[in-house]
N, C-alpha and C positions, 0 to 999 in steps of 0.2 A: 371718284365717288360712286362709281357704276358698281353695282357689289353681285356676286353669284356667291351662295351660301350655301350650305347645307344644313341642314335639318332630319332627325329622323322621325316621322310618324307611327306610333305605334298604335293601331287601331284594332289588332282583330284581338278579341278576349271569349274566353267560353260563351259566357256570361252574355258578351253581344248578341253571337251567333244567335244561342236560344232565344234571345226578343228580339232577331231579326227574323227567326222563323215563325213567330210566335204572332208577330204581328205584319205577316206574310210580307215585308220586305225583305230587300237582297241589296247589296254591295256592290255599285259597280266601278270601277275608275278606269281612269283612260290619261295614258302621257303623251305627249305632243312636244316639240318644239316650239320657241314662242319668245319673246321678248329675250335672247339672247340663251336660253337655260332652257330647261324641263321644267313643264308647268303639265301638273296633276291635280285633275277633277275627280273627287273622290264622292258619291252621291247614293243615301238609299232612295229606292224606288220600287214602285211594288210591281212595276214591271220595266223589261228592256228598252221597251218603246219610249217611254217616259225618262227613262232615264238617259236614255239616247241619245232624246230631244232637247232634254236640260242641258247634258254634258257638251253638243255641239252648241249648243246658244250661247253657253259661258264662252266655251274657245274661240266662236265669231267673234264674241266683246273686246275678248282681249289682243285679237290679231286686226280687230280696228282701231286699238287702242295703240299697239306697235306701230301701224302703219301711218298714223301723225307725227309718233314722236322718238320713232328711231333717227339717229345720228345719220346710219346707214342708209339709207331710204333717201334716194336724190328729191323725191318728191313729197317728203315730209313736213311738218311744220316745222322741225326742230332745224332741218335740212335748209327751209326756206329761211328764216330768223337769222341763222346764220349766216348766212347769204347778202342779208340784204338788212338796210336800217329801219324799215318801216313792213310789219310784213302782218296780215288778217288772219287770227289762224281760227281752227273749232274748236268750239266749246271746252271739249274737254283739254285740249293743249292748254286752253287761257286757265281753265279753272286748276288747272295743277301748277302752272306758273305761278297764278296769283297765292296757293298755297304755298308754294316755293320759299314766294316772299315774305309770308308773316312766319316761316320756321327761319328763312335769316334772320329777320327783324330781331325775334326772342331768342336766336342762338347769339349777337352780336357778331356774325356773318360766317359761322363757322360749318353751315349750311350754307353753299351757294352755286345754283347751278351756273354759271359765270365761271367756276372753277375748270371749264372744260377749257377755257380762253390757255391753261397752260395745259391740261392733261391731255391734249395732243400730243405733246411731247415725252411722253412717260410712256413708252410703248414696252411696257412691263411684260408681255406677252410675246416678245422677239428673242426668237433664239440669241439673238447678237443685241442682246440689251446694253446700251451703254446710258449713263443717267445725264439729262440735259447738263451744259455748261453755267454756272453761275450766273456768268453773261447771259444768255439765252433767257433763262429764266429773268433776272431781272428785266429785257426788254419786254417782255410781256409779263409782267404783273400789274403795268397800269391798266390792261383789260379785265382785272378782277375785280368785282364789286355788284354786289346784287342791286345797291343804287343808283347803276349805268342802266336799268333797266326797269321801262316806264308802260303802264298798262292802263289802255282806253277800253273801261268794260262797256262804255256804250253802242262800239262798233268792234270789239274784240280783236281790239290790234296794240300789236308788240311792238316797242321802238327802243331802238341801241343806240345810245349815246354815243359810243364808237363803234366804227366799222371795224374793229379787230375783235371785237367781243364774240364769244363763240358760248353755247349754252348747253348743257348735257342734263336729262331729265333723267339719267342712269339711277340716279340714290334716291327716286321717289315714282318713277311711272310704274314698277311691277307692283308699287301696294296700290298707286291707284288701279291700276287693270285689274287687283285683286277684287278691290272693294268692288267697282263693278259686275266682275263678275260673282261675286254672292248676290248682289242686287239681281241679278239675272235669273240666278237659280232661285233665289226665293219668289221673285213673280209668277215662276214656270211650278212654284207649290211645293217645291222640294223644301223637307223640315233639315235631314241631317247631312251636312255638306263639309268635306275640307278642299278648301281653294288651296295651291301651293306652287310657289314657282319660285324658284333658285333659292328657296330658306324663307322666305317672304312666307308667310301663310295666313290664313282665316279659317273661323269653323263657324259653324251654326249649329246649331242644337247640343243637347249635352253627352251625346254618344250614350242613351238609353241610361241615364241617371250616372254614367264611370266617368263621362268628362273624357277628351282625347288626351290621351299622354305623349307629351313631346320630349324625343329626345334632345339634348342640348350636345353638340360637337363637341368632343375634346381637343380644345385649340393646336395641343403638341402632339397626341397619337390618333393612335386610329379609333373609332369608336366614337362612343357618349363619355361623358363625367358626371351628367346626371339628368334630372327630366324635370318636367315643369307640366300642370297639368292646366288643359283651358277649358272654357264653358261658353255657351251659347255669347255669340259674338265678339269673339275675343282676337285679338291679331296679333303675332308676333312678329321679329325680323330682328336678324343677327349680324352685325359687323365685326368682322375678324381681320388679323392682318396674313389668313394663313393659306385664304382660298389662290389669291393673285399675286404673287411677288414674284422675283427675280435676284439672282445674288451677281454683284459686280464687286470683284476685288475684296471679296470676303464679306461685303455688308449687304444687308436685308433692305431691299426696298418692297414696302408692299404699293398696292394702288393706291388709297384712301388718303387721300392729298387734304393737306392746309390750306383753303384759302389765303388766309394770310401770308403764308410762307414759299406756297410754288412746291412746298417739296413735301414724300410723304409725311402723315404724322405722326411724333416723336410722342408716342404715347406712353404710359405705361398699362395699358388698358392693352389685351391682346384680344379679347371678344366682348361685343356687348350684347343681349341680349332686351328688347324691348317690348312690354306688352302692353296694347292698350283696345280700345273700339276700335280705333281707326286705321287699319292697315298703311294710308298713304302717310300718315302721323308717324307709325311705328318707322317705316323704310327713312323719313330724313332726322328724324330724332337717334337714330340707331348711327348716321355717320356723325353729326354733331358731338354725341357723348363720345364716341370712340377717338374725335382729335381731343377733349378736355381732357383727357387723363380722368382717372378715378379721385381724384380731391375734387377737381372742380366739378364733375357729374354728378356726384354727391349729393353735393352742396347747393348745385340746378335744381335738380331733382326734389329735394328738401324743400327750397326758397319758391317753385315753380307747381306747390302739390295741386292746382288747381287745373293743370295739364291731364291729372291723371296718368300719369305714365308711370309703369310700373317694373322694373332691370334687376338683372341679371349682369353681373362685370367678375372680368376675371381678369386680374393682374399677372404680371412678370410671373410673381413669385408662386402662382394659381392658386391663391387668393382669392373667395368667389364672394363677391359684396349682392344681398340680396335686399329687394324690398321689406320691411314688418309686413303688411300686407301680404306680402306674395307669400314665405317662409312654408305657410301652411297647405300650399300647393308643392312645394318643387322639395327633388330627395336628389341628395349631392352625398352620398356615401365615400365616407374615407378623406374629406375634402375639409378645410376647416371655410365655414361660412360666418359670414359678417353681417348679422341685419341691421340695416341704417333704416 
């Protein structure tokens, strides 16, 4: 469920330029390494110094934000948790956990970080991939289940039903770090900001009345398929099956595993795109809809409008099913589109 994505930003327009010179700011970004991807701070400022200082503040946030809850990191919270059945973590570990849980709760577990208990074993990333044994897989799927895992907000401590449970915060920490880090940059007084790391992204302000324009990946070539535009506050994140897979014996395994099943998911859904306020919201709503397939996201989506969440889904057939609401933002030229 761990997702690196791509995304493309299209930010500079004539039209910017002259009210950015107009209202003596300037454009600065800056890319880093960070939570596994490239994460870009994009910020006006009306001068270097300020912009500087934003841009480093955000990037601290978010490499304190990796260093609780990477996998990687012996000395992690995610690392500890692991580890052990009773384990105290911070703040922010507990509160993206306990987030975790109410996006299993309302996925009926199609969200869950408990999924890493098998995706150890999908090392999709090895030259010499070969796909777990049936076996294998069925002995650890009784460590799958977000309800193996029990949380004391009074003392901020995590406990594992079984000591084989393993938890991976990969499909929801880069929107949390996201959202902090625009928390950051607007304390530090910055109006126009794009936060972005591995397709994950957030904005603030409205890019001088044009709104940012986001390109949307073409799942099978190279490029876009089409663009979606955002406004002050808005967050997207894209799950696809095209960033991370591996071919074994002619078939496609991407990463973006089935809780329920141990193996990836049998979707017909090959990207979703999700937009809403909440960056950490968009990153585990974006794996959920992409194991439903496009009937049952649909029909989530529909029965669940009180979510607010707002998609973009492109099927097998590229097929691109878009929100009524969204329509009037996003241009899919040449593509036929479906608003539900």
């Amino acid at each position: 469920m761990q997702k690196i994505y791509s995304l493309i930003v299209i930010v500079v327009m004539i039209g910017v330029q002259l009210l950015l010179s107009c209202s003596h700011q300037q454009r600065y970004s800056l890319s880093q390494m960070a939570m596994g991807t490239i994460v870009t701070v994009t910020v006006d400022a009306p001068s270097h110094e300020k912009a500087h200082n934003a841009i480093q503040a955000a990037f601290d946030k978010i490499k304190q934000i990796e260093a609780v809850m990477s996998p990687y990191k012996p000395d992690s919270d995610v690392s500890k948790i692991n580890a052990n059945s009773k384990t105290h973590v911070s703040k922010d570990t507990f509160t993206v956990i306990e987030q975790s849980m109410e996006l299993s709760h309302k996925t009926n577990g199609l969200f869950d970080i408990t999924f890493a208990s098998i995706g150890k074993l999908w090392n999709i990333q090895s030259p010499n991939f070969i796909p777990p044994s049936p076996q294998t897989i069925n002995t650890y799927k009784p460590c799958i289940g977000y309800q193996l895992i029990h949380l004391h907000p009074e003392n901020l401590e995590v406990i594992k039903e079984k000591p084989c449970i393993q938890i991976g915060l990969g499909g929801i920490a880069k929107g949390y770090a996201i959202e902090q880090a625009i928390a950051t940059l607007q304390n530090m007084g910055i109006k126009e900001a794009i936060v972005e790391a591995g397709g994950d992204l957030k904005v603030i302000g409205n890019n001088y009345r044009y709104g940012y324009t986001i390109g949307i990946r073409h799942p099978r070539k190279e490029g876009i398929c089409g663009t979606v535009l955002l406004f002050n506050g808005q967050s997207i994140t894209t799950s696809g099956d095209y960033e991370r897979f591996a071919i074994y014996k002619g078939k496609h395994y991407h990463h973006i595993l089935n809780p329920k099943t141990g193996y990836p998911a049998t979707s017909d859904i090959i990207s979703v795109s999700v937009i809403a306020s909440n960056a950490t919201v968009c990153d585990g709503y974006a794996t959920a809809l992409f194991i439903m397939g496009s009937e049952q996201a649909i029909s989530f989506l529909l029965h669940n409008a009180s979510l607010q969440l707002q998609c973009i889904i492109i099927d097998t057939s590229t097929k691109i099913y878009v929100s009524k609401s969204l329509v009037p933002c996003t241009s899919f030229a040449g593509y036929t589109v479906v608003p539900f």
